[in-house]
C-alpha positions as CSV (number, residue, x, y, z in Angstrom):
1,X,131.3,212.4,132.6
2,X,135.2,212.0,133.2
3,X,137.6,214.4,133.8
4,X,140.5,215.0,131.6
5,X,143.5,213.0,131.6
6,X,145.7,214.4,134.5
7,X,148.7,211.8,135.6
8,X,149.5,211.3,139.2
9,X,151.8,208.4,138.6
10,X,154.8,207.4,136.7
11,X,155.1,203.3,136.1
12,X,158.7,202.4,134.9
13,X,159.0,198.8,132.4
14,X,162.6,198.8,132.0
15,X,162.5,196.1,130.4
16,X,160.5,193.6,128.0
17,X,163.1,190.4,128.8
18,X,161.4,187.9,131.0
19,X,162.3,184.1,132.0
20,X,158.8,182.9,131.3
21,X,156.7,182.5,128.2
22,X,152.7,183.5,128.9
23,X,150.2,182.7,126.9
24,X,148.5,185.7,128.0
25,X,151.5,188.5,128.3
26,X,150.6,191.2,126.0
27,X,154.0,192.7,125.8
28,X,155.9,193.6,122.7
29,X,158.9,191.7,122.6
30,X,160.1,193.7,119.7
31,X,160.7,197.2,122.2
32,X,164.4,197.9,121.8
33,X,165.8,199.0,125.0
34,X,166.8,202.7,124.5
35,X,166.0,203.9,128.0
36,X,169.0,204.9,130.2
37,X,169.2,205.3,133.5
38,X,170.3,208.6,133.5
39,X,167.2,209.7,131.0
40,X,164.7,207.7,133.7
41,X,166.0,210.0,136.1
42,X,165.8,212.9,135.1
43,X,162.0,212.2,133.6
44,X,161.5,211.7,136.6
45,X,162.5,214.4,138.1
46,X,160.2,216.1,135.5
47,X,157.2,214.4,136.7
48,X,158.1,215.0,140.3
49,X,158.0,218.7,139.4
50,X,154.6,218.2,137.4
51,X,152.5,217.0,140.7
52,X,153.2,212.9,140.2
53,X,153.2,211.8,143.3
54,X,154.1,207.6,142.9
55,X,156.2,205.2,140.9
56,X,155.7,202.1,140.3
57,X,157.5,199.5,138.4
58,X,156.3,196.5,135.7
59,X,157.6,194.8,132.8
60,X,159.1,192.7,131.4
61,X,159.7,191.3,134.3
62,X,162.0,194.5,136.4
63,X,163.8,192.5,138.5
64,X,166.0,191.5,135.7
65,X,166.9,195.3,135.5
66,X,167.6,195.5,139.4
67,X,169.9,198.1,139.5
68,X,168.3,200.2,137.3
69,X,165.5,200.2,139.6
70,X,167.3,200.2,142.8
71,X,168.5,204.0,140.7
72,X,164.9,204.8,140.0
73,X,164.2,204.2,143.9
74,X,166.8,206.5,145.2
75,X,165.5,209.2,143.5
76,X,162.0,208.7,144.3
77,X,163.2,208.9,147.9
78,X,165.2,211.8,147.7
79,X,162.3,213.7,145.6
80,X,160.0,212.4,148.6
81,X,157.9,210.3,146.0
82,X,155.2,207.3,147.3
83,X,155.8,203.9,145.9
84,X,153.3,201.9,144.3
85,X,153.4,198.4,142.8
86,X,156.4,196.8,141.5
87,X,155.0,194.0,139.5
88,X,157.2,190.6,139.3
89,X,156.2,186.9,138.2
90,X,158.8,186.3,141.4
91,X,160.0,183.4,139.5
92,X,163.2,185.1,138.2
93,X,166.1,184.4,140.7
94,X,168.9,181.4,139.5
95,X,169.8,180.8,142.8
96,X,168.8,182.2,146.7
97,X,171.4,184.4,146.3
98,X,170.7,185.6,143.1
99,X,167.5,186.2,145.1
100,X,168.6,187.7,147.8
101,X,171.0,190.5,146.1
102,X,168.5,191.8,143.9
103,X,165.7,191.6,146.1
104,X,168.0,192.9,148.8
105,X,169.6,195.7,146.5
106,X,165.9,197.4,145.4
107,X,164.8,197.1,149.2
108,X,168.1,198.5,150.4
109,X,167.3,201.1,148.1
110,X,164.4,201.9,150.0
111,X,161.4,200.8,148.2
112,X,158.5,200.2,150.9
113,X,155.5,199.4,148.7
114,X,153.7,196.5,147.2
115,X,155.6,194.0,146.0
116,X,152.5,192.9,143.1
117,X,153.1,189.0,143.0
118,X,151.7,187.5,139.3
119,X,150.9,183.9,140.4
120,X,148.9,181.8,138.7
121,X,148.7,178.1,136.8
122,X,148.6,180.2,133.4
123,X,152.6,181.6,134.3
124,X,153.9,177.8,135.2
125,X,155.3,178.7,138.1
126,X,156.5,176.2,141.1
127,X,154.9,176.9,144.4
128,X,158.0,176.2,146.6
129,X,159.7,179.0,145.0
130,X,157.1,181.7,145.2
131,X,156.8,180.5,148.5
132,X,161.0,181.1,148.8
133,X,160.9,184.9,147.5
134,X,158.0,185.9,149.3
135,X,159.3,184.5,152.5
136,X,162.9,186.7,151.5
137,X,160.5,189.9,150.9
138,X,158.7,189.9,154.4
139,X,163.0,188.9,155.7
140,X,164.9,191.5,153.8
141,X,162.6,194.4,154.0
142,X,163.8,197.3,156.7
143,X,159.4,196.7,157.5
144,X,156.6,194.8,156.4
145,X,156.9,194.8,153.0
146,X,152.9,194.1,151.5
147,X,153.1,191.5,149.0
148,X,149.5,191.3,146.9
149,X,149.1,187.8,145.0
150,X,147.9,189.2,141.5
151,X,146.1,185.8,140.2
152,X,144.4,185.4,136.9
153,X,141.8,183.2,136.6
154,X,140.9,179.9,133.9
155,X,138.8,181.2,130.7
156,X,135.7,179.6,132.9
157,X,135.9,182.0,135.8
158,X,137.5,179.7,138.3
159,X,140.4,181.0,140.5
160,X,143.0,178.4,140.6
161,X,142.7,177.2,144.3
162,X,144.6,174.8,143.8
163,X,147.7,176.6,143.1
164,X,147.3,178.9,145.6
165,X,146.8,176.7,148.6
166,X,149.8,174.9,147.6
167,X,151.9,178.2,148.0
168,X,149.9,179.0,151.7
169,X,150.9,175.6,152.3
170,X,154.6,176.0,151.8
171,X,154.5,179.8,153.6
172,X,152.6,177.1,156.7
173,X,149.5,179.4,156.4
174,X,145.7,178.8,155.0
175,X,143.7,180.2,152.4
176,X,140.9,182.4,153.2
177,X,138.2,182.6,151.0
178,X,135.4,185.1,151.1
179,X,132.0,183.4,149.5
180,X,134.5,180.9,147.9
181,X,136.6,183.7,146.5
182,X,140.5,183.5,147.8
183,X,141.2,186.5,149.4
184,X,144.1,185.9,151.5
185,X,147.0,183.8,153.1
186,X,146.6,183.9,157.1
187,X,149.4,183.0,158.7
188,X,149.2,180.3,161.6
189,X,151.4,182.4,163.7
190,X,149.4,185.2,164.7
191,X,146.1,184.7,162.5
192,X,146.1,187.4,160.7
193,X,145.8,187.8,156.8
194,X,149.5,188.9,155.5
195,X,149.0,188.6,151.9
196,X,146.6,190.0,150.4
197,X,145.2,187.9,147.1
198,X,143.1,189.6,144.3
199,X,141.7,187.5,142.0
200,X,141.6,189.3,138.4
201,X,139.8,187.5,135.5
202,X,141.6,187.3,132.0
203,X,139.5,187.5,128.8
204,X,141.5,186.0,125.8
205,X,140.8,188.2,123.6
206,X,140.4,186.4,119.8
207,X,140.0,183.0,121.1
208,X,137.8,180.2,121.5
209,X,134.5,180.9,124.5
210,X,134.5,178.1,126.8
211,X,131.7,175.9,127.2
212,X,129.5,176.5,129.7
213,X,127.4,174.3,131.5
214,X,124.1,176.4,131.2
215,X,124.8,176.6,127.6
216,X,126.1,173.2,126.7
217,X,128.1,174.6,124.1
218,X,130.4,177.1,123.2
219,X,129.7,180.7,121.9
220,X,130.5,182.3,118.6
221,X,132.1,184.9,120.4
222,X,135.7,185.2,121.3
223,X,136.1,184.8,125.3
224,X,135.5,187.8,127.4
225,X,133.4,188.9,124.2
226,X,130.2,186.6,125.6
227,X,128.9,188.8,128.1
228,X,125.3,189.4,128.6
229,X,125.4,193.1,129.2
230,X,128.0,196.3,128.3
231,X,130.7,197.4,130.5
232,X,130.2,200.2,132.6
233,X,132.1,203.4,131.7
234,X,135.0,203.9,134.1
235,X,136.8,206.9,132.8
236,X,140.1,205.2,133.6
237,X,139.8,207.0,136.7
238,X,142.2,205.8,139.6
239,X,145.1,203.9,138.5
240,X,144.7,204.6,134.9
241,X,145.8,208.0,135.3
242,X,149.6,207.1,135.1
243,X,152.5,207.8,132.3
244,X,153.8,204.2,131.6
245,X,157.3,204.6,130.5
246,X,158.4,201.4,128.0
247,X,161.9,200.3,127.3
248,X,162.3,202.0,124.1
249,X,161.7,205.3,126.0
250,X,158.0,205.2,124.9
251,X,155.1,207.1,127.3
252,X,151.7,205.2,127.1
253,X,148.8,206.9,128.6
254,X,147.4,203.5,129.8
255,X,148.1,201.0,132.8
256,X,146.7,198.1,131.4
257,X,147.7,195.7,128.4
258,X,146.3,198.1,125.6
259,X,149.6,200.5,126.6
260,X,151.1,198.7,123.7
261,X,148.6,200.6,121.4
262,X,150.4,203.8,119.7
263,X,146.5,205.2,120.3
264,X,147.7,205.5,123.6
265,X,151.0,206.5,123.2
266,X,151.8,210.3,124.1
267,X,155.2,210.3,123.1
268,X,158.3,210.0,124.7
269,X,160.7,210.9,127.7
270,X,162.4,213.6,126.1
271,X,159.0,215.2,124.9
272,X,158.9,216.0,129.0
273,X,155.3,215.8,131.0
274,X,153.8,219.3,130.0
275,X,154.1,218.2,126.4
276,X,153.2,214.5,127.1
277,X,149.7,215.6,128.8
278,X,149.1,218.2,126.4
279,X,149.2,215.5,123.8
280,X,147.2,213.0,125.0
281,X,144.4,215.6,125.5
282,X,144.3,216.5,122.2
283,X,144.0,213.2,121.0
284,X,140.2,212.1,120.6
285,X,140.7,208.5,121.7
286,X,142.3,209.2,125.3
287,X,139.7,211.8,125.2
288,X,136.7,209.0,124.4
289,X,138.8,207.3,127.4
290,X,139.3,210.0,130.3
291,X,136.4,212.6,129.2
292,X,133.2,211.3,127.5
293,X,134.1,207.2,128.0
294,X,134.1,204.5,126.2
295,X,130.3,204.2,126.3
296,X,130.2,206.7,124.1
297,X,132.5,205.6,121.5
298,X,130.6,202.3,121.6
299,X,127.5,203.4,120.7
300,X,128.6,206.0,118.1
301,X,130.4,202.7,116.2
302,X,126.7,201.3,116.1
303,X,125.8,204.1,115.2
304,X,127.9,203.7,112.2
305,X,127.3,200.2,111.7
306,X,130.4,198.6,113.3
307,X,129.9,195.0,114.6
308,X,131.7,193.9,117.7
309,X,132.5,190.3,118.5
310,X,130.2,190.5,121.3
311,X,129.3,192.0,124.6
312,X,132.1,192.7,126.9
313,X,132.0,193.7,130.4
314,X,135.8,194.3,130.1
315,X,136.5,197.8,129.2
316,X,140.2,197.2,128.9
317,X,139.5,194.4,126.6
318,X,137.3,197.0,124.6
319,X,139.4,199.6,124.6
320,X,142.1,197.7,123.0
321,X,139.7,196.2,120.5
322,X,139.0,199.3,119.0
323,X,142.5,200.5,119.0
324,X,143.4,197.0,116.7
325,X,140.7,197.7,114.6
326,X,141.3,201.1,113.9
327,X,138.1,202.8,114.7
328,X,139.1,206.0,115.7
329,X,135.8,208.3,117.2
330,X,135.0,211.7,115.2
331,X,136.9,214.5,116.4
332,X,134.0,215.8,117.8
333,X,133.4,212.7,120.2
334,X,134.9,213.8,123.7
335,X,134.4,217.5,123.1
């Protein structure tokens, strides 16, 4: 069993703009930006006084919103907060000064954590350039500044290695793999691994299954869908335990793509933390999520007779499945 939804993070999108078009983004355009600067502040001061202990930032993609999170940093550092992740397709800048000052202006600002790089063949991004801003994040940075190469792979499983070496190629480095897996850049000038790569695999949800070569054809069900076995029942322990804070003010109680789901949304910044958690732990889904798990609710939907595309081992995927199809569990489920 889980353990109720308790937050130890606060994840800023200040935006939903971004300068590239993914076939796989999940982000609602249609968020109206409502969130000031001034209201970001002083939620976070709330959560700072609620036992949060790290920020992070995503999108959208936030370096188009630089200054308001070079603001969001400033307090974090004065309310001695941790940084997390600050997500970014790294793709953004016009120019290498455009680069430079906005890079420059969030680090000046004194953000130390991971700078989470999304690079990958699905974003259409051009190697030389993700090269160019993650040379300008080890340069600018006061310290080593970790930059983790978030990289999502084809429908068939396959990490694009391609892509990849072609960036360690412009940074003059070499892909490590471990069993055939990327895992990191190494550097020719010392050896040693600088970035670190994880390799995340996307399930399209609703669309075609590939074709496999065991199978010779393609499934009925949707990718991610044609599993052999269930997920296992995570709790959303970890990570998942954040208040994601949307443009329009917004507070999802979810760190993956089904925080666009008003399931998971608590309420919003001027609602304040206490009220926030207290909401979501009254609601049976986040409940099903945090408490009893998702295991649960899946088998009491059999129970019922629901059908699912599938077998997923992808709880996220599942999770936001159920919120689009509008089974809610019983009010009991997650007591």
């Amino acid at each position: 069993m889980g353990k109720p939804y308790t937050p130890t993070e606060v994840v800023f999108a200040p935006t939903v703009a971004c300068n590239l078009a993914c076939a796989h983004c999940r982000v609602n355009r249609a968020r109206e930006r409502s969130l000031t600067v001034d209201a970001a502040l002083a939620f976070l001061d709330d959560c700072a006084n609620h036992g949060i202990e790290r920020v992070g930032f995503s999108g959208g993609e936030p370096f188009l919103e630089s200054d308001f999170v070079a603001r969001v940093c400033e307090r974090a550092i004065e309310l001695e907060l941790m940084f997390d992740r600050l997500m970014t397709n790294g793709d953004w800048w016009k120019d290498e000064a455009d680069l430079d000052a906005r890079l420059g202006a969030i680090l000046d600002a004194g953000f130390d954590g991971t700078i989470g790089l999304s690079a990958d063949e699905w974003h259409g991004q051009d190697p030389l350039r993700l090269a160019t801003f993650i040379a300008r994040a080890e340069g600018l940075g006061a310290g080593a500044i970790p930059v983790e190469i978030v990289s999502v792979t084809d429908r068939a499983g396959k990490a694009p290695d391609a892509f990849l070496s072609a960036i360690a190629k412009e940074l003059s480095g070499k892909l490590e793999r471990d069993r055939g897996t990327p895992v990191a850049i190494a550097k020719r000038r010392d050896g040693g691994p600088d970035i670190s790569i994880t390799i995340i695999t996307y399930s399209a949800a609703g669309e075609p299954a590939v074709k496999t070569a065991d199978e010779g054809t393609a499934t009925d069900a949707p990718a991610g869908w044609n599993a052999d076995g269930w997920f296992d029942d995570d709790w959303c322990v970890g990570p998942g335990n954040v208040l994601y804070v949307h443009p329009d003010a917004q507070v999802a109680v979810c760190c993956g793509f089904a925080n666009e789901r008003e399931e998971l949304i608590a309420g919003t910044v001027a609602d304040g933390v206490e009220k926030l958690v207290a909401n979501a732990r009254a609601t049976p889904f986040v409940r099903s999520c945090y408490e009893s798990g998702l295991g649960v609710l899946r088998r009491e939907l059999e129970a019922r007779g629901i059908t699912f595309p599938g077998k997923t081992r992808d709880i996220c995927l599942f999770c936001e499945w159920v919120c689009k199809a509008g089974y809610a569990p019983s009010s009991r489920q997650g007591l």
